[in-house]
N, C-alpha and C positions, 0 to 999 in steps of 0.2 A: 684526505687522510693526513694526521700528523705526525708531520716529520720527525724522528728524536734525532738530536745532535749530540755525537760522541765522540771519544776515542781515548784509548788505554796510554797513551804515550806518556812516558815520567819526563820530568823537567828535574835537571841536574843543577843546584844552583848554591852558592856560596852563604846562602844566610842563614843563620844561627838558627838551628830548631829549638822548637817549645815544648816542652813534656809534659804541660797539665792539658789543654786542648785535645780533645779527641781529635785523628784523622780528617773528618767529615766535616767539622766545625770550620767556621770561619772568622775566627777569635779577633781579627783589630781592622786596620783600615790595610784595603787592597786583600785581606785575605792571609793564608797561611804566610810570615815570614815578608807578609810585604811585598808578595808578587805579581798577585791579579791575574794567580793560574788556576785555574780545577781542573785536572790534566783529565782525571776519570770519572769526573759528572757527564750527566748527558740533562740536556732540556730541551722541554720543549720548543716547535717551533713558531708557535701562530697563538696570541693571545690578546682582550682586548679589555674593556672595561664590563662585559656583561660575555667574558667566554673564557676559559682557562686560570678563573683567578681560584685561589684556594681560598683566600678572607682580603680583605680593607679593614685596614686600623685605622682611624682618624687618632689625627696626633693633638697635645693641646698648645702646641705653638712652633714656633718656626726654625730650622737647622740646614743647615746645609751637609751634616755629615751623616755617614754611610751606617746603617745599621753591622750588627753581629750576631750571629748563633755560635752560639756556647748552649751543647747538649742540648736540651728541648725548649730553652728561651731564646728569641729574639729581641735583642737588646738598642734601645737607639736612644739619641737624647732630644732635646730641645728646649728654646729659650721664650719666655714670654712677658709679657707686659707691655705697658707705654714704653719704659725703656729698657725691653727685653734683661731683667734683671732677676727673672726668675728661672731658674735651672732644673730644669726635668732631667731623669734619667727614669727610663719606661721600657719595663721589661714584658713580653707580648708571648702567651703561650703560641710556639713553634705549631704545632697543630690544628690548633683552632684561631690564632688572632686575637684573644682576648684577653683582658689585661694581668696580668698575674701579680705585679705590684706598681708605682711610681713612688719617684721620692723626688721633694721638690727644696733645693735651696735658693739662700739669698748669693746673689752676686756683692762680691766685695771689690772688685778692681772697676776697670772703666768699662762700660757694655755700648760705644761707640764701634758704628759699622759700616761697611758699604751697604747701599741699599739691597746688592745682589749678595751680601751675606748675612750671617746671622751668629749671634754671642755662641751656639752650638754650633762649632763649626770643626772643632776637632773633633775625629770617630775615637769613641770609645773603645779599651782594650782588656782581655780577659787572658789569665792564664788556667783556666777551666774552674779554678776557686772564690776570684777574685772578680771585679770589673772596677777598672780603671777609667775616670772621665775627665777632660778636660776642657776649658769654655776659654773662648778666648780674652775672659774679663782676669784669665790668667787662675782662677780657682782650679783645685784638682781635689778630685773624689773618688774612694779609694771602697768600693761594697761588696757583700759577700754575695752570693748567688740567690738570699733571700731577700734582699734589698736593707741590712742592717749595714750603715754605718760604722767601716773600720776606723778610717782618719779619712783627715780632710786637709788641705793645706791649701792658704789663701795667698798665693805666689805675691801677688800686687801689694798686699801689705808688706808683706818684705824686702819685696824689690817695687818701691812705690813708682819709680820714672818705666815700669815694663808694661808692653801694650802699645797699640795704634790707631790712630783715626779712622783707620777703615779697617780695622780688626783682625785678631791671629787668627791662623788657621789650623797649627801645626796639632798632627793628632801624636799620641803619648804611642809608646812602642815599649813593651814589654819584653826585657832581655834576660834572662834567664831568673832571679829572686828578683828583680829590680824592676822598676817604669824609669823610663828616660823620656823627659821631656825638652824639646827645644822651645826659647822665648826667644825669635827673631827680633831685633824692633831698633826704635833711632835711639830710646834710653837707656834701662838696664835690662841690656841681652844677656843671657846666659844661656847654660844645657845641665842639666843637675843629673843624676841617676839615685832616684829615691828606692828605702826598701821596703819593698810590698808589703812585710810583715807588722810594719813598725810605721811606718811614715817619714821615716828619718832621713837627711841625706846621706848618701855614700859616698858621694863628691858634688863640687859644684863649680864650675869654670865658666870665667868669663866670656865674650861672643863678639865680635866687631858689632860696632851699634849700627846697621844698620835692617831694614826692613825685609823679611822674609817670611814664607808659608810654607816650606818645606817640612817633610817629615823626618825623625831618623829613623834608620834602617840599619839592622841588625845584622852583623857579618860576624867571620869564624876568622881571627886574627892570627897571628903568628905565635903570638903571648895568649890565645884564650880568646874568649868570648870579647867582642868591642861594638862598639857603635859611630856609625858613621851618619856626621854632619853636614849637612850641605848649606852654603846661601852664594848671593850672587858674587861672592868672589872665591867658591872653590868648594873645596870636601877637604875637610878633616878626620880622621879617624882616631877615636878615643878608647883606649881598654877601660871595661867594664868594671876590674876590678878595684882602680883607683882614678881613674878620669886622665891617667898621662896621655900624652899625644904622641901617637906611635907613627901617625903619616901623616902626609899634608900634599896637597896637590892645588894646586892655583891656577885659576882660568874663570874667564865668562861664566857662569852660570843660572840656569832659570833658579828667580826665586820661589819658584809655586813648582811646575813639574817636577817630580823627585826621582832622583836616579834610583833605578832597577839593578839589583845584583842577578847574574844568571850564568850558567857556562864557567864559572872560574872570573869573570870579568863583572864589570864596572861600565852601567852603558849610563852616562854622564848625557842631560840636557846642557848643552853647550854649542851657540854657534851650530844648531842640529844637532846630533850625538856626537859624544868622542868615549871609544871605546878606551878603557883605562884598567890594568892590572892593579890589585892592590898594595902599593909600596911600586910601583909605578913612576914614572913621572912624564915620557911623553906617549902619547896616545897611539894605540896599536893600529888604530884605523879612525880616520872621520868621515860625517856623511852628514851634509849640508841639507840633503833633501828628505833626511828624516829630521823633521824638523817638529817637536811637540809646543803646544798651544799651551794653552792651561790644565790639561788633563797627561797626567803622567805618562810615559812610554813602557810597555808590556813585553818582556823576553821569556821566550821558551821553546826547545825542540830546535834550536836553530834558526829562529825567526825573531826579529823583533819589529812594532808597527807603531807606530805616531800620528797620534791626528791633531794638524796644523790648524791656525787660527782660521782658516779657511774652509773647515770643515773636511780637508783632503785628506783620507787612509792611507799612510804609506807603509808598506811591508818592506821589510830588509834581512838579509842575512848577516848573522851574528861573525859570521867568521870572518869579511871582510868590508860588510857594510853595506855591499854591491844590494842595488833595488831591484825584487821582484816585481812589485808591480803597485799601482796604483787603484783607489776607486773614492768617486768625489759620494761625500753621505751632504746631507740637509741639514741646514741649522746650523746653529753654537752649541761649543760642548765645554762643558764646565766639568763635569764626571769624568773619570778616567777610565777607558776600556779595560775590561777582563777576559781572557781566553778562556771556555769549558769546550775540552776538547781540542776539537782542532775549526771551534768557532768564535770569531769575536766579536763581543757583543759592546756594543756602546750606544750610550744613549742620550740624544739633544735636550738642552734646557725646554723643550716643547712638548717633551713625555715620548716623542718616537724613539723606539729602540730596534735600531737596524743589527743582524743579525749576519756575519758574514761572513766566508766562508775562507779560510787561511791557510789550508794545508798546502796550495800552489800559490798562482796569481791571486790576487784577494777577491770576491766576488760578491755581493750583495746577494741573498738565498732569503732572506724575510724580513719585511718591517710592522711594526706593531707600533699601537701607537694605546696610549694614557691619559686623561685629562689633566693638566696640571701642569707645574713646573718644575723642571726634576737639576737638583744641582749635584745631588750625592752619588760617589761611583756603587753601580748593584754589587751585591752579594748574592753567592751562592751557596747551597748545603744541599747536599740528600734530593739535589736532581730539581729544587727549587728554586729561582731564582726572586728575590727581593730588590724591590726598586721603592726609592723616597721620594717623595714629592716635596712640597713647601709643607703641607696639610694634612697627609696621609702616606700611610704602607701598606704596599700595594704585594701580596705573595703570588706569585703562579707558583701554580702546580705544577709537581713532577709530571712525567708522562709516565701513561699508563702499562 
């Protein structure tokens, strides 16, 4: 019999909502606001490459970022060629899998990369009108939901020294009329807030030049809607309406896991977490042994969990950090976990997606596995869950 995994419980959390995205939808990278919660989806539990799948898309070339639904398209990008210089965005009818448009540009910045990434490597952003895409050859493309070309803006040509040897990551974050992008890197770093209607910037501020793949995340400031910045020497927070810097907090930080807003707090990859109010300056609590890898850390309902480079699940409570419990899963993980319901699902660059149970001690409850190799964190909608490969997109079905 298959199991549905559920539960109604709301997640309280500080980040700036989006008004064009329907409820259900899962408009940018991690989900509603950037959290990597579906508090009231339910999914299935058991599915494999010939049981539970709704369609397979084969993709026409390689990304490492997270698909999006927006209303009845699933939206994802990728990159190809000899020197992955060519730029998909591929939008896949929600229903059936099948293509409903692509639009393919040229790359104009540098499309060097690690071998375990790819020039698509930032998740595309919608504010239910729009889709926002960004590559890490630093291009950004800006289209309507029929796939026509609003603007387009070719970051590298204007900032010629931005970009890295093993390539950006950082995905675009849609804050209220505006996309804010972060270019971490050794040259010309900046974080701009362009407007979605226009193309134009709203502001543009300079960045310490060093390398990072954080994303920014959208929070409700004292002055108004802001965006907060992270790289490995802190978080900054910037109002949305002019780019001033309204807070500053300095410490260790990962430059790839991105800090989660939830609860009123600020749960910071540092040294493990350190829990941090906004406007803040020393840390309400830390916890060494939540410690996240390369895959972001997840808060909600009072729980937060990190899975270390070791592959180790650890659950913790938000209120003072103290660990519930532990469970060791297989493999690397590149992807970031997402909680639907009160289960969390994460899944190895090997296509297993362990399935685990969170509302106590943490517990392994299903594992399912994929052909393929999976970098991108899943998406969920309407009781479906979406998982990326190198190659293809993979839908399970709701349950029935």
């Amino acid at each position: 019999m298959m199991r549905t995994l559920s539960a109604t419980a709301a997640v309280v959390v500080m980040v700036a909502g989006l008004s064009g995205p329907r409820a259900e939808d899962w408009p940018e990278f991690r989900g509603p606001g950037g959290r990597g919660v579906a508090a009231g989806e339910a999914i299935r539990s058991t599915w494999s490459a010939t049981e539970g799948i709704a369609w397979k898309a084969d993709l026409p070339g390689r990304a490492t970022s997270s698909p999006i639904v927006v209303g009845d398209l699933v939206v994802t990008t990728a990159s190809s060629g000899a020197r992955q210089d060519r730029l998909h965005v591929i939008a896949l009818d929600k229903a059936t899998g099948k293509l409903r448009w692509e639009r393919v540009f040229w790359a104009t910045g540098r499309t060097l990369c690690h071998p375990t990434s790819a020039v698509a490597a930032g998740t595309p952003a919608s504010d239910g009108k729009r889709i926002v895409a960004l590559y890490s050859s630093c291009d950004l493309f800006c289209l309507d939901l029929q796939g026509r070309l609003l603007w387009q803006r070719n970051l590298a040509v204007e900032h010629p020294k931005s970009g890295n040897d093993v390539g950006m990551g950082s995905s675009p974050r849609i804050v209220g009329d505006a996309v804010v992008v972060q270019i971490d890197c050794q040259g010309d770093a900046f974080a701009a807030a362009i407007d979605l209607a226009t193309g134009v910037d709203r502001w543009s501020v300079p960045r310490d030049r060093i390398a990072g793949w954080a994303s920014p995340l959208a929070v409700a400031g004292d002055a108004g809607p802001a965006v907060l910045l992270q790289n490995g020497r802190g978080l900054e927070l910037r109002r949305l309406a002019d780019g001033g810097e309204a807070w500053r907090w300095e410490g260790d930080c990962s430059g790839i896991a991105t800090t989660v807003a939830a609860e009123g707090m600020l749960f910071v990859p540092s040294a493990g977490i350190a829990a941090v109010t906004l406007g803040g300056r020393e840390p309400a609590w830390r916890a060494a042994k939540l410690s996240p890898g390369i895959a972001s850390p997840v808060a909600w309902n009072g729980s937060i969990a990190c899975l270390n480079r070791g592959g180790v699940l650890v659950v913790g409570d938000t209120g003072d950090g103290g660990i519930r419990g532990q469970v060791r899963l297989a493999g690397t993980f590149w992807a970031s976990p997402i909680v639907v319901g009160e289960t969390l699902v994460a899944i190895n660059t090997e296509g297993k997606a362990f399935l685990v149970a969170v509302d106590d001690k943490p517990e392994i409850v299903a594992e399912n596995e994929l052909p393929g190799t999976f970098t991108a964190t899943p998406a969920v909608a309407d009781g479906s869950l979406y998982l990326r490969s190198e190659a293809a997109l993979w839908k399970v079905a709701a349950p029935k």
